[in-house]
N, C-alpha and C positions, 0 to 999 in steps of 0.2 A: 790814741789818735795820732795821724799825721798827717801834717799841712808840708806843701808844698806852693811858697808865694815866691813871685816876681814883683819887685816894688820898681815904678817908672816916673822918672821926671829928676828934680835934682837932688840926687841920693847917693852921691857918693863924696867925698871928701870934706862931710860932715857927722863924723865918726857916729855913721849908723852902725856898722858892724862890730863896733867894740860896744855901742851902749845894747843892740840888742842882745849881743853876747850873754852881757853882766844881766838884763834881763833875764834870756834864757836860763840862764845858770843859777837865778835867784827864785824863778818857781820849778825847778826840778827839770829843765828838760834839756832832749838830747838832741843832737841834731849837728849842723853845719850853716854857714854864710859866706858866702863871697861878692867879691863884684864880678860883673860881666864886662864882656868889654866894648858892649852896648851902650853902658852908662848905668845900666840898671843893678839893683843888687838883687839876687836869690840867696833864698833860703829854705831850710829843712826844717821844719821844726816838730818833735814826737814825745809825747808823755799826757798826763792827763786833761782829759778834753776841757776843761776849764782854765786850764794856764795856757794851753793852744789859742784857743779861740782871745782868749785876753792877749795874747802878744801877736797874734794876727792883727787883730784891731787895732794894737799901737802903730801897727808897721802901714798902716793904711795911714797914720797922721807922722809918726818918725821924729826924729831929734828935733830940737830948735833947731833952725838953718835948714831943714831941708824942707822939698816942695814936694809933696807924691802928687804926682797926677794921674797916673793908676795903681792897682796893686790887683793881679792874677792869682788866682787860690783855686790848688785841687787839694783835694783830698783822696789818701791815700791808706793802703793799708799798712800797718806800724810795719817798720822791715828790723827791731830791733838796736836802732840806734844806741850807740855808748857814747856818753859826755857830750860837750859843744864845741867845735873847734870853728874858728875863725880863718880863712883861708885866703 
């Protein structure tokens, strides 16, 4: 499986992209995150549809400190992703 989310509201300079990194990389999956320069952060995230949909979920509530006020999910089909990089 792969998700493809937009997290909105105050998400950035509350190390969402290093804790979902360490997430990512702790149930197996591959992918990418950055910030936008919207305010909002995107991510990739691809590997088994039960660690997807669980770190989807997180990303809907996100670190202490931060506020989602939305969060955008397609889904997509896998393109192969290797590793997690933080961007």
């Amino acid at each position: 499986m792969r998700a493809h989310v937009v997290v909105h509201g105050r998400v950035q300079g509350v190390s969402f992209r290093v804790l979902t990194g360490e997430r990512a990389r702790s149930r197996g999956l591959a992918g990418w995150i950055r910030n936008r320069p919207d305010g909002a952060v995107e991510a990739v995230f691809e590997g088994d549809d039960e660690a997807v949909e669980s770190l989807v979920d997180w990303c809907g509530r996100g670190p202490a400190g931060a506020e989602v006020d939305s969060l955008e999910v397609s889904r997509e089909a896998p393109r192969g992703e290797a590793g997690f990089a933080i961007r």
